[in-house]
C-alpha positions in Angstrom: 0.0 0.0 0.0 1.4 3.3 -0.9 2.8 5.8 2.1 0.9 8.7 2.5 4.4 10.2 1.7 4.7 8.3 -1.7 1.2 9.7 -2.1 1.7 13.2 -1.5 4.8 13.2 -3.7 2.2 11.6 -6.8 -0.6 13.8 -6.6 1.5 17.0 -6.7 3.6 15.9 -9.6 0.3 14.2 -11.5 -1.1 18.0 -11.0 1.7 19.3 -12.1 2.3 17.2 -15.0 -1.5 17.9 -16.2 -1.1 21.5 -15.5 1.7 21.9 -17.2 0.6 19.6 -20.1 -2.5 21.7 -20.3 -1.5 25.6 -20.6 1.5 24.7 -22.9 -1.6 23.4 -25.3 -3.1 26.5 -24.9 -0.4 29.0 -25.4 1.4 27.7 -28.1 -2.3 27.3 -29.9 -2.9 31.0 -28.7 0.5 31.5 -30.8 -0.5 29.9 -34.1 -3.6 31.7 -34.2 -1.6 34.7 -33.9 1.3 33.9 -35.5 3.3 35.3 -32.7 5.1 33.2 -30.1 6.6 35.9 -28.1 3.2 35.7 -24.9 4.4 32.0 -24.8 7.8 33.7 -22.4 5.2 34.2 -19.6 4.2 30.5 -20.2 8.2 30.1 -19.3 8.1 32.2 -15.7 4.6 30.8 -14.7 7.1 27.3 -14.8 9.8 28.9 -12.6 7.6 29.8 -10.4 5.6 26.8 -10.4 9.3 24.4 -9.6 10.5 27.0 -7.6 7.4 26.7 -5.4 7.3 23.2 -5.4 10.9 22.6 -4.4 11.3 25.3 -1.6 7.5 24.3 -0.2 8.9 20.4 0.0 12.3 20.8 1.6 11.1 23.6 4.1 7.2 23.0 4.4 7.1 19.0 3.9 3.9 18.5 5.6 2.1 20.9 3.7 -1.7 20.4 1.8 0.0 18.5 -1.5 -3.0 20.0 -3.8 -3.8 23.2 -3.2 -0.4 24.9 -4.2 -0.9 22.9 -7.8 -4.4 24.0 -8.2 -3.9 27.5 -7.2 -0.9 28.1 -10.0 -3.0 26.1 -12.6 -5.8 28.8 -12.4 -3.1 31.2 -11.7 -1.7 30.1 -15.7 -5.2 29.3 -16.9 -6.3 33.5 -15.6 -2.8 34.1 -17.5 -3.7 32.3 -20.9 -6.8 34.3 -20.6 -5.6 37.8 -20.1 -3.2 37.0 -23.1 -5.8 36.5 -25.0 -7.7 39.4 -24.3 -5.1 42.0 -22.9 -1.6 41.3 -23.9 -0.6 44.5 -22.3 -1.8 43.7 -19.2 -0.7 40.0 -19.6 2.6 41.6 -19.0 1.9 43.2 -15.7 -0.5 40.3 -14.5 3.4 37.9 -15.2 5.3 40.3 -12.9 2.4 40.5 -10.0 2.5 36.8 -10.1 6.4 36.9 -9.2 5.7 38.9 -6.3 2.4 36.8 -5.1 4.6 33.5 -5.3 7.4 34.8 -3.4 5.0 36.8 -0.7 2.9 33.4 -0.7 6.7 31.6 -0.2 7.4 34.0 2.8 4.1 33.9 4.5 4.0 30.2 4.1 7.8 29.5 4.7 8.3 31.6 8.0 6.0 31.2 11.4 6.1 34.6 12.4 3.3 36.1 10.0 0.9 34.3 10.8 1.9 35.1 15.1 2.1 38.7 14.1 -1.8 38.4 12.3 -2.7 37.2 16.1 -0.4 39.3 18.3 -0.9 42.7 16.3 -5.0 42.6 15.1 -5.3 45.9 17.0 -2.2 47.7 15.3 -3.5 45.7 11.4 -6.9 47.0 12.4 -5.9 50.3 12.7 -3.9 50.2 9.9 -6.2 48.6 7.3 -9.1 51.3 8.8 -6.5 53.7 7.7 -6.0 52.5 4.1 -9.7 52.3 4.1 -10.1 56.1 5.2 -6.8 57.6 2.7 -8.9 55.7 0.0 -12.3 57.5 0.9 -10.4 60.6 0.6 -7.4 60.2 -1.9 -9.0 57.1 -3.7 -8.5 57.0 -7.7 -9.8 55.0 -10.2 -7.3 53.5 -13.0 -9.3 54.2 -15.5 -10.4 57.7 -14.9 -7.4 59.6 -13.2 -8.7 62.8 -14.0 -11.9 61.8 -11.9 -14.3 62.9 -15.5 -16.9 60.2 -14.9 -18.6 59.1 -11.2 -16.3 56.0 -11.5 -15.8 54.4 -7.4 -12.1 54.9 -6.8 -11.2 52.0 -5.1 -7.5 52.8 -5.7 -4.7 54.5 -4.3 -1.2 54.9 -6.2 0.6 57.4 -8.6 2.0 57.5 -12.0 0.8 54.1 -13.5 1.2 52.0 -10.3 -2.0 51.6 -8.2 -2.9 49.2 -5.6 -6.8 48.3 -3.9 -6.3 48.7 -0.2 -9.5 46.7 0.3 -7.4 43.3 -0.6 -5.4 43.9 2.2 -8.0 44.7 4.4 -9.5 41.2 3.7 -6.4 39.6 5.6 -6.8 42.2 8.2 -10.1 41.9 9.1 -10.5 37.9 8.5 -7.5 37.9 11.3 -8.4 40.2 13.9 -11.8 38.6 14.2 -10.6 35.0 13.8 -8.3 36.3 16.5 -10.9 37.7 18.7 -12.9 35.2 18.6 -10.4 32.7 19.2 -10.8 33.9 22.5 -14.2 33.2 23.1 -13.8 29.7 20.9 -12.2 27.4 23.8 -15.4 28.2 26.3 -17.8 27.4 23.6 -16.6 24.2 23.1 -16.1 23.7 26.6 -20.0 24.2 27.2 -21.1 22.0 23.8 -18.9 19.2 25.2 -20.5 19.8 28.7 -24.0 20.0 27.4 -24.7 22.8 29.0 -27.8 25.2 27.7 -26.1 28.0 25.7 -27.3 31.2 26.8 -28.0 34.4 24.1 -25.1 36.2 22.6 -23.7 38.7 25.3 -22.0 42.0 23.6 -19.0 40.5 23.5 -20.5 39.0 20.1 -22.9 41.1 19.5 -20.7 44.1 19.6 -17.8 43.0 16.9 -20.7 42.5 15.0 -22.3 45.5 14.9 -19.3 46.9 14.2 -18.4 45.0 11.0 -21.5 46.1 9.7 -21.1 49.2 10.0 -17.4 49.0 8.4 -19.3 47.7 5.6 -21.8 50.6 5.9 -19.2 53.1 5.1 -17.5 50.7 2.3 -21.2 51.0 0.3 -21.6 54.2 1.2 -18.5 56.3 0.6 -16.8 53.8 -1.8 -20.2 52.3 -3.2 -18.2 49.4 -3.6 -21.0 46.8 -2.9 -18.7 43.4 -3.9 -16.1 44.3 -0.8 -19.2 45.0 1.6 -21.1 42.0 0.8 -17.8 40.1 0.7 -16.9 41.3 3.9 -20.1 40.7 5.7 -20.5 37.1 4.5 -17.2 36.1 5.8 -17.5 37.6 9.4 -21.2 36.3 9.7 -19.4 32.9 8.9 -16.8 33.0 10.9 -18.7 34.3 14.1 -21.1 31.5 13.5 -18.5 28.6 13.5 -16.8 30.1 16.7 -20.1 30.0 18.9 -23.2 27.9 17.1 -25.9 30.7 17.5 -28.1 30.0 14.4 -29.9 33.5 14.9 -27.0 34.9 14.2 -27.2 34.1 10.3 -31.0 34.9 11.0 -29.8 38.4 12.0 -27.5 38.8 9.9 -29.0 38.2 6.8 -31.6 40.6 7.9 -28.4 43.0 8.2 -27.3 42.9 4.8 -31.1 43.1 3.3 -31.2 46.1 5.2 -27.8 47.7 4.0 -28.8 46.6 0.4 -32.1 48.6 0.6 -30.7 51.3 2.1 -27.7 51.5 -0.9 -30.8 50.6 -3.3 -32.4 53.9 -2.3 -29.3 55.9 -2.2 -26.7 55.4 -4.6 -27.5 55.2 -8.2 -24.6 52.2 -8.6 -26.2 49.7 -6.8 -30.1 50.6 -7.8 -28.2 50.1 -12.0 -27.1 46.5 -10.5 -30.3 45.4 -9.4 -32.4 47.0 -12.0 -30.2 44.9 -14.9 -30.2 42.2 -13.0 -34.0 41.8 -12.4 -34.5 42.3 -16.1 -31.4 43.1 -18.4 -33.0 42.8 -21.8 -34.9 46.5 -22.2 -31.5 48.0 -22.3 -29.5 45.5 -24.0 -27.5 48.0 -26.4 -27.2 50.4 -23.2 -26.7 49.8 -19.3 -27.1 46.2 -19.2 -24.7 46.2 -22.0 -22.2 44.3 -20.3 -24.2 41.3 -18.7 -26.1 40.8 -21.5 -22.8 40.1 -23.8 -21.6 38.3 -20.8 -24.9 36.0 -21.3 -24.0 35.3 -24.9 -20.7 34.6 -24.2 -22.2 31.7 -22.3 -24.7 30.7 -24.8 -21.8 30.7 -27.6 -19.1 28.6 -25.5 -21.6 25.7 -25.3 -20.2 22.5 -23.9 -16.8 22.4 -25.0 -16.4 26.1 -26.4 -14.9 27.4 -29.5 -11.5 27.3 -28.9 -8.9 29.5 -27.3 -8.9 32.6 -30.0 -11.4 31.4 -31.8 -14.5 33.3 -29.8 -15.3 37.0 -29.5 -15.0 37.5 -25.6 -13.5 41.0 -26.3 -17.1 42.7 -27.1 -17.7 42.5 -22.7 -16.5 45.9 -21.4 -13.7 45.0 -19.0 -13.6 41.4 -20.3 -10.2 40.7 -18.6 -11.4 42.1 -15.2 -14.5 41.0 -14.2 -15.6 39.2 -16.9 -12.7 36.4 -17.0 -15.3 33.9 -16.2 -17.1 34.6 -19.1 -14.4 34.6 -21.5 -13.2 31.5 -20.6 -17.2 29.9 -20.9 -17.2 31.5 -24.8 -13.2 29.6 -25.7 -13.3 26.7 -23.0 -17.1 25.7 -22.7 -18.8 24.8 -19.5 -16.1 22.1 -18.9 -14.0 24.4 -18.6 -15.9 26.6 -16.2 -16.8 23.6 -14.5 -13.0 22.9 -14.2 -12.3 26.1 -12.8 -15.1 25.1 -10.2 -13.9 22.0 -9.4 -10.0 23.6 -8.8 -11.9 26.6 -6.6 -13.7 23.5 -4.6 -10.9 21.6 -3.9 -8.6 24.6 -3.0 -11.9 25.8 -0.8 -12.4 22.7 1.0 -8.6 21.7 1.6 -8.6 24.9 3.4 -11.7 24.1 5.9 -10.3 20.7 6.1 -7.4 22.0 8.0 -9.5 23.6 10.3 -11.5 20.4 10.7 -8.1 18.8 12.6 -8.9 17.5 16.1 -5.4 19.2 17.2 -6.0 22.9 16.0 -5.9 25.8 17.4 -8.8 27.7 17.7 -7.4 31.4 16.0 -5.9 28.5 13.3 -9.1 27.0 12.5 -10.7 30.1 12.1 -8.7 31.7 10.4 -8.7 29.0 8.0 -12.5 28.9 8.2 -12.3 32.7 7.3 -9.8 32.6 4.2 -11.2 29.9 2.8 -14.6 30.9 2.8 -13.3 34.6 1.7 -12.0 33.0 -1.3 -15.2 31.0 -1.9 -17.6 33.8 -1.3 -15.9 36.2 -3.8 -15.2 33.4 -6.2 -19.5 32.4 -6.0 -20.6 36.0 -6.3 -18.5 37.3 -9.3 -19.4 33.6 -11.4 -22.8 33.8 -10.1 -22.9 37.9 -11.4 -21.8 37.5 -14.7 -24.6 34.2 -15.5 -27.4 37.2 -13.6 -27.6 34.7 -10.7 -27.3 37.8 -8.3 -26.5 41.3 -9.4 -22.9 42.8 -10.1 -20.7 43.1 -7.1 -17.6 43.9 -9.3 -15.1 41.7 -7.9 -12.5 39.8 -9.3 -12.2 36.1 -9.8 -9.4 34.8 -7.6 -6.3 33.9 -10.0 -7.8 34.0 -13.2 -8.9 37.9 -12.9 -6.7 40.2 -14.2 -5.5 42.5 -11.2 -2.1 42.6 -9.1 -3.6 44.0 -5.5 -6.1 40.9 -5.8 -3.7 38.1 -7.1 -1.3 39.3 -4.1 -3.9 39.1 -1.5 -5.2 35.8 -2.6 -1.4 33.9 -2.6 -0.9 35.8 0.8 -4.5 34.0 1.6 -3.1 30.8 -0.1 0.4 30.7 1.9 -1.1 31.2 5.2 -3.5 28.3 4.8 -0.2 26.3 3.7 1.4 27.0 6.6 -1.9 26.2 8.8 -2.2 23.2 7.2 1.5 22.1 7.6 1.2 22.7 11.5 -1.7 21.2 11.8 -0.9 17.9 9.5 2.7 17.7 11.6 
């Protein structure tokens, strides 16, 4: 019977070898349709990352989850495949963020003292990702409008041509100060469910922290109007706080939380009323606001089961294809196998994550923590795929790895190193 060593050392090079296999397929057809090999280079450094990763994570990290590092840099090449299809300009800058995600994801993943500074510092991250959050209220800039000309959100902060989204750093922030905090209350909840012991109501203790997330989120909708981050940000804490003490009216109250902040930004901000009022029924302004779903939609339709072949469609009629339509572009060239591929490499990722948190040795900020990055990378991964098929309306974020965007392929290794390391201490 084979070693649970032997297997470990299988599955990552099987992934590998399939991976690997699988983008060089796609970039050197990318090149004959184009008649230009010269994209296939980033094809070459996705590789050096991909062994360099591999062969620091084994010697240093042995006991490390074996399939979500391979998972995460095949959608990391797939999302790079894509963007050279439909932005070879930004292709370029996606290939140089990926350098830096790998190596911050190496760090964080390599070194314990990260993830004890995310517990022993929450207070000092807080305050610093609050900060970020207010210098982007005030000084915030949007990429594509610098000269602020349109009513664009800026979600941005940066000069010249580099610009970075302080809200991806505030998802590690957050998701570790309250996995921290909670951690706290964690041991004597499972102390009285082992007991049997009636569990009283929620004291302020929990009630407080979440009041007070919700009205982070508050200010996100309303000064930003960035709905994605809010609703992003509220899922994950109302999550998190219900895996750390078992109240079920919690998601009851919750839920009744977020219907009232999405009222509330329905009424006020002209954004989030144009995302609803597409979403309930696109098709009365298909050449105008609803534009971009509605091409999104078709995209779909076109791909079919096995799509038409990387080139060979016409993703680039979706405003901001490469952004937040990634999904759909890879429907309209890949098919729904391939978008149920993607799925299947988000799920696996998703639930190697909670299954390190499921370890009957963890720590409790650990297995929260874990709870709260995986489901982070979940939630945002289920509302942008579920947005562009006009499941729910817009949110405009990005889909982890495939998506063009640096800030968010940075925060999401950083996500992906610390459940590594979790999942090496806890498998140890």
């Amino acid at each position: 019977m084979m070693s649970y060593s032997a297997w470990r050392t299988t599955t990552t090079a099987a992934l590998l070898i399939i991976s690997t296999a699988f983008l060089v397929i796609n970039w050197l057809s990318l090149g004959l349709i184009r008649n230009d090999f010269s994209q296939s280079l980033h094809g070459l450094v996705w590789l050096f990352c991909v062994v360099g990763g591999i062969g620091l994570l084994r010697r240093y990290l042995p006991y490390h989850d074996p399939l979500i590092f391979p998972l995460v840099m095949l959608l990391s090449g797939w999302g790079l495949v894509v963007i050279d299809r439909l932005a070879p300009v930004f292709a370029d800058r996606q290939v140089v963020w990926l350098i830096v995600s790998v190596v911050a994801m190496l760090v964080v993943a390599l070194f314990p003292q990260p993830l004890e500074w995310l517990r022993q510092y929450r207070y000092t991250l807080l305050i610093v990702g609050l900060a970020l959050l207010l210098a982007t209220i005030l000084l915030g800039r949007n990429p594509s409008d610098p000269e602020r000309l349109t009513n664009a959100p800026a979600l941005w902060l940066g000069a010249g041509t580099i610009f970075f989204q302080p809200s991806e750093a505030l998802k590690i922030i957050l998701v570790a100060f309250i996995a921290s905090y909670l951690a706290e209350q964690y041991p004597a909840q499972r102390a009285v469910e082992l007991t049997g012991r009636q569990r009283s109501a929620p004291s302020g203790r929990i009630l407080g922290p979440m009041l007070l997330m919700w009205g982070i989120c508050v200010v996100i909708l309303i000064w930003q109007r960035d709905l994605g981050t809010a609703i992003l940000f509220f899922i994950v804490f109302l999550m998190l706080l219900y895996v750390a003490t078992s109240y079920h009216r919690i998601l009851v109250l919750g839920s009744l939380l977020v219907l009232l902040a999405g009222l509330v930004g329905y009424q006020a901000f002209s954004v989030v009323q144009l995302r609803v009022d597409i979403w309930l029924n696109p098709w009365p302004e298909a050449d105008g606001r609803a534009y971009q779903i509605v091409q999104s939609l078709l995209a779909f339709a076109a791909g079919g089961p096995f799509g038409q072949g990387v080139g060979q469609g016409s993703p680039g009629y979706i405003p901001v294809v490469h952004s937040d339509f990634a999904i759909a572009a890879l429907a309209e060239e890949w098919g729904l196998i391939g978008v149920l591929g993607v799925i299947a490499c988000l799920c696996v990722v998703i639930l190697r994550g909670l299954r390190s948190a499921a370890q009957p040795n963890r720590r409790p900020f650990h297995a929260l923590l874990a709870v709260g990055l995986s489901t982070m990378l979940g939630a945002q991964s289920l509302l942008i795929m579920a947005g562009a098929l006009k499941l729910v309306p817009l949110t405009g974020v990005t889909l982890p790895f495939l998506s063009y965007g640096g800030s968010s392929l940075l925060a999401s290794f950083i996500m992906i190193g610390l459940l590594l390391r979790i999942s090496a201490q806890e498998s140890s």
